[in-house]
GULOKOL-416644 format. One record per residue (C-alpha): residue number from 0; residue in one letter; z, y, x. Coordinates in steps of 0.1 Angstrom, whole numbers. Example, Ala and Ser with C-alpha at 12.3 -4.5 7.8 and 13.67 -1.06 7.14 Angstrom:
<nodes>
<node><drenfi>0</drenfi><guvo>A</guvo><z>78</z><y>-45</y><x>123</x></node>
<node><drenfi>1</drenfi><guvo>S</guvo><z>71</z><y>-11</y><x>137</x></node>
</nodes>
This chain:
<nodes>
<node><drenfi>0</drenfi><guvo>X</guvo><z>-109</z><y>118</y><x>-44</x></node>
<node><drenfi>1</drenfi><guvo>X</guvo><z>-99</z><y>87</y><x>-63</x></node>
<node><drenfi>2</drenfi><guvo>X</guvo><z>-72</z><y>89</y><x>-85</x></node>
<node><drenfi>3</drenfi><guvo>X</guvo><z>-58</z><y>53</y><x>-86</x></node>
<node><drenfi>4</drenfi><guvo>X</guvo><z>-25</z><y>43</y><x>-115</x></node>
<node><drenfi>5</drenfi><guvo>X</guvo><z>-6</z><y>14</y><x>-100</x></node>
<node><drenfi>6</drenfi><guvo>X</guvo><z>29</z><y>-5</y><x>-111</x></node>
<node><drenfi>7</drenfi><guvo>X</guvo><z>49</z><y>-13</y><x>-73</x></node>
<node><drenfi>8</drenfi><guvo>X</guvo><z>68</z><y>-44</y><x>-85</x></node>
<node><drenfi>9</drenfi><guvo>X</guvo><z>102</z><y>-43</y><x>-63</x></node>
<node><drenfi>10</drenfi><guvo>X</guvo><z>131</z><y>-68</y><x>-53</x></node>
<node><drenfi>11</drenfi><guvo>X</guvo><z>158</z><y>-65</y><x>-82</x></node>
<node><drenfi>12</drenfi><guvo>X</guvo><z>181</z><y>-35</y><x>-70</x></node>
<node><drenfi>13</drenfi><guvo>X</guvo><z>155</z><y>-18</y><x>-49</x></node>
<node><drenfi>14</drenfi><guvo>X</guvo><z>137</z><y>2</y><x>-74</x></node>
<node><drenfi>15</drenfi><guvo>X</guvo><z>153</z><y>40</y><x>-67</x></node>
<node><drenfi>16</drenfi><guvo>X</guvo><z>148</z><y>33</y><x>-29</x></node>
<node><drenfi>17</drenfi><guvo>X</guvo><z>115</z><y>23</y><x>-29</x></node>
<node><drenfi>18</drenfi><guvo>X</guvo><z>107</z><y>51</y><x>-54</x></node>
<node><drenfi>19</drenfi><guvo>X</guvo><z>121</z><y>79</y><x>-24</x></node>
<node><drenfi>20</drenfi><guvo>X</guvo><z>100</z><y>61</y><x>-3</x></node>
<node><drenfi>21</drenfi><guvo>X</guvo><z>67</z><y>63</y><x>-20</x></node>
<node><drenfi>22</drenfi><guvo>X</guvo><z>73</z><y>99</y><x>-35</x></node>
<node><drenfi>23</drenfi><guvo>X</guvo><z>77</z><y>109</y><x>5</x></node>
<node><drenfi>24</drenfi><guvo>X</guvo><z>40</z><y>98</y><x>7</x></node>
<node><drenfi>25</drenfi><guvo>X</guvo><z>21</z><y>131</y><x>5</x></node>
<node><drenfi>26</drenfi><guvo>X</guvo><z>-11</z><y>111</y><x>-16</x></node>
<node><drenfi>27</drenfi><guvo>X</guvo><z>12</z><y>96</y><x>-38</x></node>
<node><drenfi>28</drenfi><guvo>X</guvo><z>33</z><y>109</y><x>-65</x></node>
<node><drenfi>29</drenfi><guvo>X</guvo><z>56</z><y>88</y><x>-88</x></node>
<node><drenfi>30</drenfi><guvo>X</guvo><z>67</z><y>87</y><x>-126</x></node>
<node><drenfi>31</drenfi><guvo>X</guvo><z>103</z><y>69</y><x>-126</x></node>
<node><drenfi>32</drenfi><guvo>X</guvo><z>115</z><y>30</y><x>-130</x></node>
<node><drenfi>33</drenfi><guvo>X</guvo><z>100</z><y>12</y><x>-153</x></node>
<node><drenfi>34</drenfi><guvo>X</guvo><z>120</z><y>-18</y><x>-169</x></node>
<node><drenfi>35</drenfi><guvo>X</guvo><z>142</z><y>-16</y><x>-135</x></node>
<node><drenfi>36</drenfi><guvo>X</guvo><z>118</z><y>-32</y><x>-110</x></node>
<node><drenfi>37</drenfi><guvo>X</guvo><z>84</z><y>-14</y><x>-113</x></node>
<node><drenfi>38</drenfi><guvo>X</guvo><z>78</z><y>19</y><x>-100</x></node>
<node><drenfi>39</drenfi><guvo>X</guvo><z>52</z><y>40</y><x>-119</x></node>
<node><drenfi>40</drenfi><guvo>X</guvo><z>27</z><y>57</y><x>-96</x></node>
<node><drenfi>41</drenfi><guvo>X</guvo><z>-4</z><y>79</y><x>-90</x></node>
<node><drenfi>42</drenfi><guvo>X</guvo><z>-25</z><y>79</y><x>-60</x></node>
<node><drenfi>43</drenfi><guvo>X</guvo><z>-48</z><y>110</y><x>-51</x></node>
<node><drenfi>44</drenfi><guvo>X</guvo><z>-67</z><y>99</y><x>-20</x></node>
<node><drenfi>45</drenfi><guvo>X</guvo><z>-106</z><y>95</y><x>-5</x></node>
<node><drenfi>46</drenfi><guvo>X</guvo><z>-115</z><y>57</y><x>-15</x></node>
<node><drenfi>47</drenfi><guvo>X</guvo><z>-123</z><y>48</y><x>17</x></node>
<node><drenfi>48</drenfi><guvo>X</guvo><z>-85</z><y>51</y><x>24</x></node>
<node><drenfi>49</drenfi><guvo>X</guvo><z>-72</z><y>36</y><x>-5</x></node>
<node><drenfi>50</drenfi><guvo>X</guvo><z>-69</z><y>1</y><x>11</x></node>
<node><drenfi>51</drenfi><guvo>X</guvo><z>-46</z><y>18</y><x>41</x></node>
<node><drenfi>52</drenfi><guvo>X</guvo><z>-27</z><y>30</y><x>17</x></node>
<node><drenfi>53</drenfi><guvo>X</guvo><z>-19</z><y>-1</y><x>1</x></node>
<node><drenfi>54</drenfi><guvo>X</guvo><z>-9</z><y>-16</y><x>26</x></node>
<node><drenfi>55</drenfi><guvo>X</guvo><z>15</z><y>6</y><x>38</x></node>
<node><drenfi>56</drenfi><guvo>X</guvo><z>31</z><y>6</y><x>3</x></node>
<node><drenfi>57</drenfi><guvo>X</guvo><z>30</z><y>-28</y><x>7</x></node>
<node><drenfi>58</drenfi><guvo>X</guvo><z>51</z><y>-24</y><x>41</x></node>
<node><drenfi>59</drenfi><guvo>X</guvo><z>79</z><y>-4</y><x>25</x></node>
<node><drenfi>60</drenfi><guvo>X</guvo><z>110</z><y>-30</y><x>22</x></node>
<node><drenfi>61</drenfi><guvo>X</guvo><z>114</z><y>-37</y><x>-12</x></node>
<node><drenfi>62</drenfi><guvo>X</guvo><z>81</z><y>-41</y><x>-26</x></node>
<node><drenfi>63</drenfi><guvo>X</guvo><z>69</z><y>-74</y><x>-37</x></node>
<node><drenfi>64</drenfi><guvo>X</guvo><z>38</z><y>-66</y><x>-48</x></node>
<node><drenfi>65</drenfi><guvo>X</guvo><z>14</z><y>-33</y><x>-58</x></node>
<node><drenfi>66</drenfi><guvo>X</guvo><z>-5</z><y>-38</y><x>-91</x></node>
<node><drenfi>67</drenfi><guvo>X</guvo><z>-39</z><y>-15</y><x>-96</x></node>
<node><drenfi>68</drenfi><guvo>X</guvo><z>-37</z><y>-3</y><x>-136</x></node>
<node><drenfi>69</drenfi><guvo>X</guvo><z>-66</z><y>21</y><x>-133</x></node>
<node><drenfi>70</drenfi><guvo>X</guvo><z>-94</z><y>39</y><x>-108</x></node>
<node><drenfi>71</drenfi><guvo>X</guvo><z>-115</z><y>63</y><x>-110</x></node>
<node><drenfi>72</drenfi><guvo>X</guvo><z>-138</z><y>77</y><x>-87</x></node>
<node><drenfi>73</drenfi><guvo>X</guvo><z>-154</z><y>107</y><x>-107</x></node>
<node><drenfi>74</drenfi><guvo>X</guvo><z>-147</z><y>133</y><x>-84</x></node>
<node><drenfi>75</drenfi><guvo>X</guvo><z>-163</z><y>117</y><x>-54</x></node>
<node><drenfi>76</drenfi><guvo>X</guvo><z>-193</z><y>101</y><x>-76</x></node>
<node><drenfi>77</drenfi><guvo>X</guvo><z>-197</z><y>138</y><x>-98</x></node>
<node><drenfi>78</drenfi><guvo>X</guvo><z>-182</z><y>168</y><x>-71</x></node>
<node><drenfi>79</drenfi><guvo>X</guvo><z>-183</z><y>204</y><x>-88</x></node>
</nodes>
């Protein structure tokens, strides 16, 4: 799996309802508003599915824009 950090910039008042949208997505999990337009999230998914997965956060009404703040790949490049 890659475990991908992002910011989702949203539209000024928008914030909490994009937030119950993303945390509805089962790869995603989020971490609260940051400075009332960024929503702090995680993403737990296959790599190969990561750009899918952009896009539809990029679909949710609200967002402006999704920024990548870290990737990793271990788990798929080092499996147990």
């Amino acid at each position: 799996m890659a475990i991908t950090g992002m910011l989702v910039r949203t539209l000024p008042g928008q914030a909490e309802a994009v937030e119950k949208a993303l945390s509805a997505m089962p790869e995603l999990t989020t971490y609260g508003v940051h400075q009332r337009n960024h929503v702090v999230v995680v993403a737990d998914a296959p790599h190969e599915s990561m750009e899918a997965l952009f896009r539809r956060i990029d679909d949710i009404p609200g967002v402006l824009t999704c920024v990548v703040s870290s990737m990793t790949l271990e788990d798929e490049i080092f499996p147990e």
